[in-house]
VEXMI-427516 format. One record per residue: residue number from 1; chain; residue in one letter; x, y, z of N, C-alpha, C in turn. Coordinates in pm, whole numbers, plus 50000, padded with zeros to 5 digits. Atoms other than C-alpha are relative to their C-alpha. Layout:
# VEXMI-427516
<rec num="NUM" cadena="A" residuo="a" n_px="X" n_py="Y" n_pz="Z" ca_px="X" ca_py="Y" ca_pz="Z" c_px="X" c_py="Y" c_pz="Z"/>
...
This chain:
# VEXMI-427516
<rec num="1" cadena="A" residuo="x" n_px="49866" n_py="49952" n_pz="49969" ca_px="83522" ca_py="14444" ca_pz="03925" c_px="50098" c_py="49886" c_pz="50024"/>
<rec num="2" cadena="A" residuo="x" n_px="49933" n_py="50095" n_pz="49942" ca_px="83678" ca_py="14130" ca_pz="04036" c_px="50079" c_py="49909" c_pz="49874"/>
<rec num="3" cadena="A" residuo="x" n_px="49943" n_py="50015" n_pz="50156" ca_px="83717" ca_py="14028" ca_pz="03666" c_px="50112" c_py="50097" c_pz="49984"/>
<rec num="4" cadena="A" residuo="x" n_px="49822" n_py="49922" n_pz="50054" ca_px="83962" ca_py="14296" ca_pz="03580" c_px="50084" c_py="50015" c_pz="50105"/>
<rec num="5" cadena="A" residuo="x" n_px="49891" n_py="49997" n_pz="49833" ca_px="84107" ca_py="14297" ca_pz="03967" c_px="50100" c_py="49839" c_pz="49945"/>
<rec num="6" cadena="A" residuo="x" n_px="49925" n_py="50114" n_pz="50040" ca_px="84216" ca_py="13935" ca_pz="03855" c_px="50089" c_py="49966" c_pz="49874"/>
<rec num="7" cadena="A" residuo="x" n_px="49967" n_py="49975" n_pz="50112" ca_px="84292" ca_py="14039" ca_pz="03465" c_px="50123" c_py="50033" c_pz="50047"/>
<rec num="8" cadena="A" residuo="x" n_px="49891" n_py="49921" n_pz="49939" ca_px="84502" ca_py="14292" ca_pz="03638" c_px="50151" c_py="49927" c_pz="50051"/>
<rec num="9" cadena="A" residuo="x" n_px="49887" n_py="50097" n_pz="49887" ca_px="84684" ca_py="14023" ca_pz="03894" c_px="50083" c_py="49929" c_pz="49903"/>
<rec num="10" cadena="A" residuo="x" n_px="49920" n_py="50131" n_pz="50142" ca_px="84737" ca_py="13764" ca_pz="03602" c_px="50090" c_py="50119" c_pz="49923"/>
<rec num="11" cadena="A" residuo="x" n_px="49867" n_py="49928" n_pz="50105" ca_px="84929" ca_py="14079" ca_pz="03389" c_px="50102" c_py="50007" c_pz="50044"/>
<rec num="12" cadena="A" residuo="x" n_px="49873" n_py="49960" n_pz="49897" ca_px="85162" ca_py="14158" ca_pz="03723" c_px="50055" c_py="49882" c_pz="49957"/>
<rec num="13" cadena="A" residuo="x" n_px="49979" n_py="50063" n_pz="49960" ca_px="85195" ca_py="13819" ca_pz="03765" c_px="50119" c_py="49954" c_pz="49868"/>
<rec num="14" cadena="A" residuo="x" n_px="49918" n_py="49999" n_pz="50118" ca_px="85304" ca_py="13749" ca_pz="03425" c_px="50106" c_py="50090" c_pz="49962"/>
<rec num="15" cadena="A" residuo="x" n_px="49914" n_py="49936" n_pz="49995" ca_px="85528" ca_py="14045" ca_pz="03401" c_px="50091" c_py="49985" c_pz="50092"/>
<rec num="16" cadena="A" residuo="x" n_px="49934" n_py="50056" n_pz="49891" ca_px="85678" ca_py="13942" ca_pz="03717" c_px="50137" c_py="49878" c_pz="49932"/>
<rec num="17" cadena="A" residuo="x" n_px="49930" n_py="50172" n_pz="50044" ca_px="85778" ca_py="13597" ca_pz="03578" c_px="50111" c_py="50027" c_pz="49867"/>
<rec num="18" cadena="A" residuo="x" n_px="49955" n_py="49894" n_pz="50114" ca_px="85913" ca_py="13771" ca_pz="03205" c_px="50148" c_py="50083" c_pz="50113"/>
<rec num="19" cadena="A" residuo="x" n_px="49846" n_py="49901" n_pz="49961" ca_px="86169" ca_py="14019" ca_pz="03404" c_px="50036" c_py="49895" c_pz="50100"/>
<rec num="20" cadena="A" residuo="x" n_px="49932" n_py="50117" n_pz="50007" ca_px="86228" ca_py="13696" ca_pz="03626" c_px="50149" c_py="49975" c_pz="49910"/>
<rec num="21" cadena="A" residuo="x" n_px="49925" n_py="50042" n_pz="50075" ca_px="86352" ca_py="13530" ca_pz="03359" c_px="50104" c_py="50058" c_pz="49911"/>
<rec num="22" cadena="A" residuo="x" n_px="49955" n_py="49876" n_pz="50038" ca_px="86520" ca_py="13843" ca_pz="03187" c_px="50130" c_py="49973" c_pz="50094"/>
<rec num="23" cadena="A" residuo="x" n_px="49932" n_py="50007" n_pz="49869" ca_px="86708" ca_py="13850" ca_pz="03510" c_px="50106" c_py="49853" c_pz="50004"/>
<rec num="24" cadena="A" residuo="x" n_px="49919" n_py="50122" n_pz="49976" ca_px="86830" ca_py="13486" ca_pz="03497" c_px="50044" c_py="50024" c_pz="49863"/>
<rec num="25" cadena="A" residuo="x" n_px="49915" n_py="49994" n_pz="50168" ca_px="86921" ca_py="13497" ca_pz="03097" c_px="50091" c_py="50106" c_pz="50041"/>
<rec num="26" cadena="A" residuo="x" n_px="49920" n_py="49873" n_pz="49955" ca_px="87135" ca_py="13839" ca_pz="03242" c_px="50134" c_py="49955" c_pz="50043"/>
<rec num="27" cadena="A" residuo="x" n_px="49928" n_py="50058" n_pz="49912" ca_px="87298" ca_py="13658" ca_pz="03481" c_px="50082" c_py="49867" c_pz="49950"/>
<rec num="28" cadena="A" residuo="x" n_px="50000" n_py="50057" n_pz="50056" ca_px="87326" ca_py="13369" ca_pz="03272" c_px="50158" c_py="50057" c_pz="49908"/>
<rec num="29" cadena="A" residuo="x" n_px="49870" n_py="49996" n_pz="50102" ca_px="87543" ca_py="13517" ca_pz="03023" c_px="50108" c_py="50070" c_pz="50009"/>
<rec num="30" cadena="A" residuo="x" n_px="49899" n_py="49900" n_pz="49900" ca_px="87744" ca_py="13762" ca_pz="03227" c_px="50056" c_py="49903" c_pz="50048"/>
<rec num="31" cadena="A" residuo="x" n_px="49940" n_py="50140" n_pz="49980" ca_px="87868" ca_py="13416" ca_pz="03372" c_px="50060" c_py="49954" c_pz="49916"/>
<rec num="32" cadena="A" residuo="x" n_px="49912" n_py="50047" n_pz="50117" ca_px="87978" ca_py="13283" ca_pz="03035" c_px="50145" c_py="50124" c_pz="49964"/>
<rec num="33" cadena="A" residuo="x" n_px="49919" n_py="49898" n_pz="50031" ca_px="88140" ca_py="13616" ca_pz="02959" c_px="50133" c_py="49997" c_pz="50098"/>
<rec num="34" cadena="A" residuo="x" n_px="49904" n_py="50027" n_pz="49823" ca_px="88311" ca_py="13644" ca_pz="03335" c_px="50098" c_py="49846" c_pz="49903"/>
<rec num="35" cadena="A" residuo="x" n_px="49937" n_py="50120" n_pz="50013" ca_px="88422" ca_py="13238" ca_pz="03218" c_px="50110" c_py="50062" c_pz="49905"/>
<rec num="36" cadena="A" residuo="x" n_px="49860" n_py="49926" n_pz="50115" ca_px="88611" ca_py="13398" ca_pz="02889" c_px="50093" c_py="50042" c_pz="50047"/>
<rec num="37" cadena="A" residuo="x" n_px="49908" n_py="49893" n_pz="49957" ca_px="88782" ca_py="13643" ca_pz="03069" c_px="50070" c_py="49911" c_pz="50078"/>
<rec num="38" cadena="A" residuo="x" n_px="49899" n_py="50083" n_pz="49918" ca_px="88909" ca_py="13428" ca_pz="03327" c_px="50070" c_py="49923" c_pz="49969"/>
<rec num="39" cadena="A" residuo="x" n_px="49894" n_py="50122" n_pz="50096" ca_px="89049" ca_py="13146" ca_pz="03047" c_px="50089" c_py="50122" c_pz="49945"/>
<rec num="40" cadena="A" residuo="x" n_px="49935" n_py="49935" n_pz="50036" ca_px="89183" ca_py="13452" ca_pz="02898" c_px="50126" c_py="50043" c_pz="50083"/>
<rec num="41" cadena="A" residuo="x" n_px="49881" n_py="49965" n_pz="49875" ca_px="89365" ca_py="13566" ca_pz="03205" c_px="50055" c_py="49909" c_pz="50014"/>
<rec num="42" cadena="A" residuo="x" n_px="49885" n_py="50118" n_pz="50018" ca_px="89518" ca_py="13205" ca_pz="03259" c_px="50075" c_py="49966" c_pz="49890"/>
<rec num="43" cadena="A" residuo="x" n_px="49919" n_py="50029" n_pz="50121" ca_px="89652" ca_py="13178" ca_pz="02907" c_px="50087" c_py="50144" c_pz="50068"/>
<rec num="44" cadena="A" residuo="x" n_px="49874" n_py="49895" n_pz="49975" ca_px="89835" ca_py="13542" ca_pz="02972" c_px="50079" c_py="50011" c_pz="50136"/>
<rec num="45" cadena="A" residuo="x" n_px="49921" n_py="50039" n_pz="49879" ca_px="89976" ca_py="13413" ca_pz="03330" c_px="50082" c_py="49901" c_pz="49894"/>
<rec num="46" cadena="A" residuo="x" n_px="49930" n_py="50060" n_pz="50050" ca_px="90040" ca_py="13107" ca_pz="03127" c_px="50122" c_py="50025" c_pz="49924"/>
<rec num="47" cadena="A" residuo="x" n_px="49885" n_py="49996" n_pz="50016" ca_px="90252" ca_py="13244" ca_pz="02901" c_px="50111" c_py="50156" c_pz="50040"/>
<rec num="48" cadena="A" residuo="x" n_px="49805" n_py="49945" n_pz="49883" ca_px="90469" ca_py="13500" ca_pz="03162" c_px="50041" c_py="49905" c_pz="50056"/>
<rec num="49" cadena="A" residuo="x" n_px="49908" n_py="50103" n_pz="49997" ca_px="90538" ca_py="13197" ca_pz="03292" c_px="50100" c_py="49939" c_pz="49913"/>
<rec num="50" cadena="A" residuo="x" n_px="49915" n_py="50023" n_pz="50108" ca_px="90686" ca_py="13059" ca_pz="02975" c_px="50112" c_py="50136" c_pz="49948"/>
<rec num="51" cadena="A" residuo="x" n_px="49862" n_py="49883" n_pz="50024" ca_px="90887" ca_py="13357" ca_pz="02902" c_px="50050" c_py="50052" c_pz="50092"/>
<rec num="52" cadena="A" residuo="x" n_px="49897" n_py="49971" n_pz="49879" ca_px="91019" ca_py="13387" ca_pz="03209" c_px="50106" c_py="49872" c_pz="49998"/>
<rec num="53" cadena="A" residuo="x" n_px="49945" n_py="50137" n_pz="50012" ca_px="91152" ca_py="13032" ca_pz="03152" c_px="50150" c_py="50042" c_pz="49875"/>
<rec num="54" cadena="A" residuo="x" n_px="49874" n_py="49996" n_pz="50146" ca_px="91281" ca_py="13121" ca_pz="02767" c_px="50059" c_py="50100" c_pz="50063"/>
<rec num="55" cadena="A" residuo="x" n_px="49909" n_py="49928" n_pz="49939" ca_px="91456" ca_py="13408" ca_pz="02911" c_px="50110" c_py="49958" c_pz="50051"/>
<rec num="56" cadena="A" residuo="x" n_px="49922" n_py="50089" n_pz="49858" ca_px="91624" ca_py="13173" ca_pz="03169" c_px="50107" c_py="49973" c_pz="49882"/>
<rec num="57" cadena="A" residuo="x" n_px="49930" n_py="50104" n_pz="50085" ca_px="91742" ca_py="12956" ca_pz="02866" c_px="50078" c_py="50102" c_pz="49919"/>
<rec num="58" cadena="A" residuo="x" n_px="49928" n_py="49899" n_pz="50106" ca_px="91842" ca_py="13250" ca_pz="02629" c_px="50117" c_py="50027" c_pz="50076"/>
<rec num="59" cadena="A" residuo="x" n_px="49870" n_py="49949" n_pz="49995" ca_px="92072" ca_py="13384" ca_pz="02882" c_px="50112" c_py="49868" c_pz="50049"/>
<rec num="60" cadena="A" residuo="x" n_px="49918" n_py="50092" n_pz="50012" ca_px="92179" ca_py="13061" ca_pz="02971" c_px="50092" c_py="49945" c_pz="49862"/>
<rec num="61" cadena="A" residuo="x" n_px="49922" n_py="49981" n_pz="50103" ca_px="92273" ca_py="12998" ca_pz="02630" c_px="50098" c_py="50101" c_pz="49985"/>
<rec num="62" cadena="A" residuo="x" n_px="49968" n_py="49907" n_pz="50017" ca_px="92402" ca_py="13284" ca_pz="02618" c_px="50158" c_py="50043" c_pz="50044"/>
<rec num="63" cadena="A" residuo="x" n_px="49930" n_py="50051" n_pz="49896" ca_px="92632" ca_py="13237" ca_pz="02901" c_px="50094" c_py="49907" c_pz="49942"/>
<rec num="64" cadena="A" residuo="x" n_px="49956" n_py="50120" n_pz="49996" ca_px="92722" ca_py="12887" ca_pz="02764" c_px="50061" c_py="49985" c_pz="49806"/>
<rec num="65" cadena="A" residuo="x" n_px="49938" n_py="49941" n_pz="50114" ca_px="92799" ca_py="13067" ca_pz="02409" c_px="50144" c_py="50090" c_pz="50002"/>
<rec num="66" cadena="A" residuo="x" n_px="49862" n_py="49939" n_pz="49945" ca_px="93056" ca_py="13271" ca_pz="02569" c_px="50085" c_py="49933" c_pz="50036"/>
<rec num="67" cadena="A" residuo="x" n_px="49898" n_py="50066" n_pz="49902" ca_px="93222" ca_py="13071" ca_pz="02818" c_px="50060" c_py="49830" c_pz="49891"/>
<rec num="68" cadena="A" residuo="x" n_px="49927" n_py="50117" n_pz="50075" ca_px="93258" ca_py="12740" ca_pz="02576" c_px="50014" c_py="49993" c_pz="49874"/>
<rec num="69" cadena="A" residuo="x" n_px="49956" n_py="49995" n_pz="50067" ca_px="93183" ca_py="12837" ca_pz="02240" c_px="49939" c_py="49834" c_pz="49859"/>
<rec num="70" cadena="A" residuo="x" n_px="50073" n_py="50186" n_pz="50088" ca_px="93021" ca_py="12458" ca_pz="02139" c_px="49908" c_py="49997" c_pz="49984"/>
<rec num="71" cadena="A" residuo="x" n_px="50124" n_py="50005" n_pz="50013" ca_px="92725" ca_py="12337" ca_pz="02016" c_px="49858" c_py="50034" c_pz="50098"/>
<rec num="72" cadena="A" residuo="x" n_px="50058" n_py="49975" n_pz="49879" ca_px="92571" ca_py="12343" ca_pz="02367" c_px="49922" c_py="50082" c_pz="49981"/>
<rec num="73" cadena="A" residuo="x" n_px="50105" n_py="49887" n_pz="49982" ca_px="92461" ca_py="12679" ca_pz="02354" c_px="49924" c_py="50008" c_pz="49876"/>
<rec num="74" cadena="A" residuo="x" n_px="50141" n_py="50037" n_pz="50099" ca_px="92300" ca_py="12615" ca_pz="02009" c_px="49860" c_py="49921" c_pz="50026"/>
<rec num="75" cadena="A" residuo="x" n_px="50108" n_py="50078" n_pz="49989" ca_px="92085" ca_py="12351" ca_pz="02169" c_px="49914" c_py="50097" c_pz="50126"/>
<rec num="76" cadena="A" residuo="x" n_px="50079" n_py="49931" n_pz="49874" ca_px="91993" ca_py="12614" ca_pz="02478" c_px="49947" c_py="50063" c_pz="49925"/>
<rec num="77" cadena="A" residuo="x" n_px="50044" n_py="49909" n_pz="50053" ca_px="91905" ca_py="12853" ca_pz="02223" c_px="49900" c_py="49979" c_pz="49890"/>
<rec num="78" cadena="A" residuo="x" n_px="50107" n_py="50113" n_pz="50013" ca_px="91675" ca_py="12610" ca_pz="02031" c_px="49874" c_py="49979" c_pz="50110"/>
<rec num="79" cadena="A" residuo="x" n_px="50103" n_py="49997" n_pz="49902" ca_px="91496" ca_py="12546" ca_pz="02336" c_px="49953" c_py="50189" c_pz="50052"/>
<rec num="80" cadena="A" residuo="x" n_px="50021" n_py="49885" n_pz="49938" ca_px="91488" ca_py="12911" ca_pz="02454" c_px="49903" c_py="50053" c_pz="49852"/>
<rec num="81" cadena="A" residuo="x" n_px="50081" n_py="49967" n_pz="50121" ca_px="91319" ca_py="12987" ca_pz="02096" c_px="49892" c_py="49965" c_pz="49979"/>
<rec num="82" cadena="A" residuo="x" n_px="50135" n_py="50127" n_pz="50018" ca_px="91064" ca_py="12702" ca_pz="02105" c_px="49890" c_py="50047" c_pz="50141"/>
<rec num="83" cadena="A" residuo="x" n_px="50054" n_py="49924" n_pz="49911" ca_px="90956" ca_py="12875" ca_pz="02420" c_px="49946" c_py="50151" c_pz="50002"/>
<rec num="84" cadena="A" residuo="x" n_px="50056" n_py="49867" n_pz="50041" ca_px="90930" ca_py="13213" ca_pz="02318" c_px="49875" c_py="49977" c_pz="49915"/>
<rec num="85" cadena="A" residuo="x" n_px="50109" n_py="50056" n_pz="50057" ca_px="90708" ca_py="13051" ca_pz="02041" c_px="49863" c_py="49938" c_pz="50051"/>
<rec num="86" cadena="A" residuo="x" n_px="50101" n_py="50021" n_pz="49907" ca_px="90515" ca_py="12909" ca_pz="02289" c_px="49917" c_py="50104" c_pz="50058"/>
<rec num="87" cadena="A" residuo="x" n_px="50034" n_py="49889" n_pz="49942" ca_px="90486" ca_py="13240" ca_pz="02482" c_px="49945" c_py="50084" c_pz="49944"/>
<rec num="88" cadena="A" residuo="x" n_px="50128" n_py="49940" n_pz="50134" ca_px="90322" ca_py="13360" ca_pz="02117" c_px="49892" c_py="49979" c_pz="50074"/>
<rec num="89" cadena="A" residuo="x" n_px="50136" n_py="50108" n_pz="50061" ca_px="90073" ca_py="13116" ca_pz="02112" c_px="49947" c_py="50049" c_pz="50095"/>
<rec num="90" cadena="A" residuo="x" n_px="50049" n_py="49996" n_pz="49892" ca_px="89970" ca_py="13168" ca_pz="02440" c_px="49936" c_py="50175" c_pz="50032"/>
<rec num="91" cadena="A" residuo="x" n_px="50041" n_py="49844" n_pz="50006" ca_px="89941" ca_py="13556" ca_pz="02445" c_px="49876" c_py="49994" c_pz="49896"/>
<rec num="92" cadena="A" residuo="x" n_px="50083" n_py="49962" n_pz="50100" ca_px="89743" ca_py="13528" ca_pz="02105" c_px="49867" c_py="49892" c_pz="50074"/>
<rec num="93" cadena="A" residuo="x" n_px="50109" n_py="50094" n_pz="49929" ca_px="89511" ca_py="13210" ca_pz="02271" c_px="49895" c_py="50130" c_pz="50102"/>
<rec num="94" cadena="A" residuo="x" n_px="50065" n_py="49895" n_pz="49841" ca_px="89456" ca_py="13515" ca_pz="02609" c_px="49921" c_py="50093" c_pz="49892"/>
<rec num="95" cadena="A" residuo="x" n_px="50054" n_py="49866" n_pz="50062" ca_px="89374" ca_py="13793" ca_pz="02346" c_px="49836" c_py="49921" c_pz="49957"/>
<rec num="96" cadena="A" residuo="x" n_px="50107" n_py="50040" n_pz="50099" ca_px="89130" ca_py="13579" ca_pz="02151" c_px="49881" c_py="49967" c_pz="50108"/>
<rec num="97" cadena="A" residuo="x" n_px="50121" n_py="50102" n_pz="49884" ca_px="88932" ca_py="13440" ca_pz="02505" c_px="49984" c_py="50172" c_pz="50045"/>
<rec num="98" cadena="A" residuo="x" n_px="50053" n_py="49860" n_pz="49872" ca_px="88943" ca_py="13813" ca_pz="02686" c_px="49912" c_py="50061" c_pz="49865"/>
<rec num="99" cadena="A" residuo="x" n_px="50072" n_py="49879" n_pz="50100" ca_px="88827" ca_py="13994" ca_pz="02352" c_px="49846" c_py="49933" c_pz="49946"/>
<rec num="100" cadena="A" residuo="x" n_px="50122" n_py="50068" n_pz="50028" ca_px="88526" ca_py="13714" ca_pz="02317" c_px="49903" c_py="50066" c_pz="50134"/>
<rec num="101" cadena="A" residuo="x" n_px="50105" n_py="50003" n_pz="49895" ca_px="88417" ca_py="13765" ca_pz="02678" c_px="50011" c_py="50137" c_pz="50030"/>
<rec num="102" cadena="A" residuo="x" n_px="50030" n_py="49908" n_pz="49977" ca_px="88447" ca_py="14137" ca_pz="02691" c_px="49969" c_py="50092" c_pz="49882"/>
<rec num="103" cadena="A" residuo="x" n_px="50064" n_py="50019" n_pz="49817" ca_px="88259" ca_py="14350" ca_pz="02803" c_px="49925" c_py="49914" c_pz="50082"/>
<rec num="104" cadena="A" residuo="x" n_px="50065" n_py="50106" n_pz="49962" ca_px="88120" ca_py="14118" ca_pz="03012" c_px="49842" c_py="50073" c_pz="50031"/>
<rec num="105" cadena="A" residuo="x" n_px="50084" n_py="50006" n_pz="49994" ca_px="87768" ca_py="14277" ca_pz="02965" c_px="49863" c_py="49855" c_pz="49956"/>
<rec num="106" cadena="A" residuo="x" n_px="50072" n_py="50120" n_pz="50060" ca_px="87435" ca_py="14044" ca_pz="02917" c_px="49903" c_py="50081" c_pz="49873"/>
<rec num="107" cadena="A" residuo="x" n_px="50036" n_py="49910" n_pz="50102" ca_px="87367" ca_py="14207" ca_pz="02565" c_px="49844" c_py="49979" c_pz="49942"/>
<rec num="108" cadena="A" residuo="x" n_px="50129" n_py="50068" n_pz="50090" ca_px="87123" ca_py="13935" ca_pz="02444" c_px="49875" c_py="50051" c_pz="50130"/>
<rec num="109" cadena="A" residuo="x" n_px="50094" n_py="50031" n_pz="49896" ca_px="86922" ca_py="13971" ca_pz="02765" c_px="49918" c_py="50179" c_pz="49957"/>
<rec num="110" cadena="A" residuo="x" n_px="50033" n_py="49819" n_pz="49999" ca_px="86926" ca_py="14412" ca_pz="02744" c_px="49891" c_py="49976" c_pz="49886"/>
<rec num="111" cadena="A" residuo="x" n_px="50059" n_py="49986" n_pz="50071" ca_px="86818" ca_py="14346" ca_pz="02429" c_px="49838" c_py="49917" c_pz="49954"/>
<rec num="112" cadena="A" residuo="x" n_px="50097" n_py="50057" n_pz="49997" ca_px="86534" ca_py="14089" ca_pz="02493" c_px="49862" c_py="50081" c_pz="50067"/>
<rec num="113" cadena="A" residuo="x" n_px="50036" n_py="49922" n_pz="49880" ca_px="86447" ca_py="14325" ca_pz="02777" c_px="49880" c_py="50105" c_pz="49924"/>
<rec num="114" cadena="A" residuo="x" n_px="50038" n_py="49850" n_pz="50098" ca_px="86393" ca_py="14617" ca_pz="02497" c_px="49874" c_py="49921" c_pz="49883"/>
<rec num="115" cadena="A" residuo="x" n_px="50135" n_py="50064" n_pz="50112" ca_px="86164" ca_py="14353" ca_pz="02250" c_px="49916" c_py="50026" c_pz="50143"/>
<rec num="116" cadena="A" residuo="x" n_px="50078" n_py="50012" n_pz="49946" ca_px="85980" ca_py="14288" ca_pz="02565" c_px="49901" c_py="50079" c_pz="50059"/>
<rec num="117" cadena="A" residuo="x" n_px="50092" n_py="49862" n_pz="49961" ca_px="85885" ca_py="14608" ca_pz="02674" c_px="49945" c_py="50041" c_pz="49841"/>
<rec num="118" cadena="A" residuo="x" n_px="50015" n_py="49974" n_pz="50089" ca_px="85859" ca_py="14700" ca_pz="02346" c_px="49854" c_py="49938" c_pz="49951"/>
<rec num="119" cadena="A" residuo="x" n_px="50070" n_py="50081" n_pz="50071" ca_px="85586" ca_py="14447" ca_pz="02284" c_px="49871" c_py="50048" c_pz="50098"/>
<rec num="120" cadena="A" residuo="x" n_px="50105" n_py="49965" n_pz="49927" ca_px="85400" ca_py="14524" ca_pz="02608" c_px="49935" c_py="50127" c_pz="49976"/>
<rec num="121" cadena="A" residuo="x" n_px="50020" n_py="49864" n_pz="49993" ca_px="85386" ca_py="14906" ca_pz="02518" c_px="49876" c_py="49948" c_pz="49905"/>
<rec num="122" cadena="A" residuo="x" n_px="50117" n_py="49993" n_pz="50107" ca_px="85229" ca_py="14842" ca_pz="02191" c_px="49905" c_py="49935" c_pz="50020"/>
<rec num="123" cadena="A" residuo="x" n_px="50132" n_py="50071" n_pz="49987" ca_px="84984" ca_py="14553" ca_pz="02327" c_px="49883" c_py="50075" c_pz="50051"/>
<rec num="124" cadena="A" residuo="x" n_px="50111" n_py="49936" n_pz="49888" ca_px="84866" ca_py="14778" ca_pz="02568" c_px="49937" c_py="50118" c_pz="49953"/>
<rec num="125" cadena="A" residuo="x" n_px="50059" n_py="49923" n_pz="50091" ca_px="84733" ca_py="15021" ca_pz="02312" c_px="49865" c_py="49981" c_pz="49964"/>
């Protein structure tokens, strides 16, 4: 009996260690994911900041198109453009980092999870 009492121990033991590691690869990549999302979210702060800026400049131009009429407000409105452009880039940068890291499940892991059982079922046949 002490033979398969120990067979036995060594299978726990080993299954133990397996969903372990399961567990850390999980965690593992739910972390990377989480990371995406959060670069994603600073690019789309980043650019409301910036278009809160070009805004500034547009109506300043805007302002400085009325009241004088001179090149001036061509050059505010230049800058207020080059900023909006910015405030693209930056939206499309957030989309491209949030839509990598979500959902932030650990897919590879579920699915390692599913070979692994998968493998034990049939061994144990």
């Amino acid at each position: 009996m002490n033979g398969v009492g120990g067979a036995a121990k060594e299978v726990v033991d080993r299954v133990r260690s397996i969903v372990r590691l399961e567990v850390e690869l999980a965690l593992l990549e739910v972390k990377q994911k989480v990371t995406k999302i959060a670069v994603g979210i600073g690019f789309g702060a980043g650019a409301a900041v910036v278009a809160v800026f070009a805004l500034g400049f547009l109506l300043a131009a805007a302002a400085a198109g009325l009241a004088e009429a001179i090149p001036l407000w061509a050059a505010l409105l230049v800058v207020g453009f080059v900023l909006l452009m910015t405030a693209a880039l930056l939206v499309a940068l957030a989309k491209k980092s949030i839509a990598a890291g979500a959902p932030p499940l650990p897919e590879e892991a579920i699915e390692e999870a599913r070979l692994t059982t998968e493998t034990l079922i049939h061994d144990g046949r």
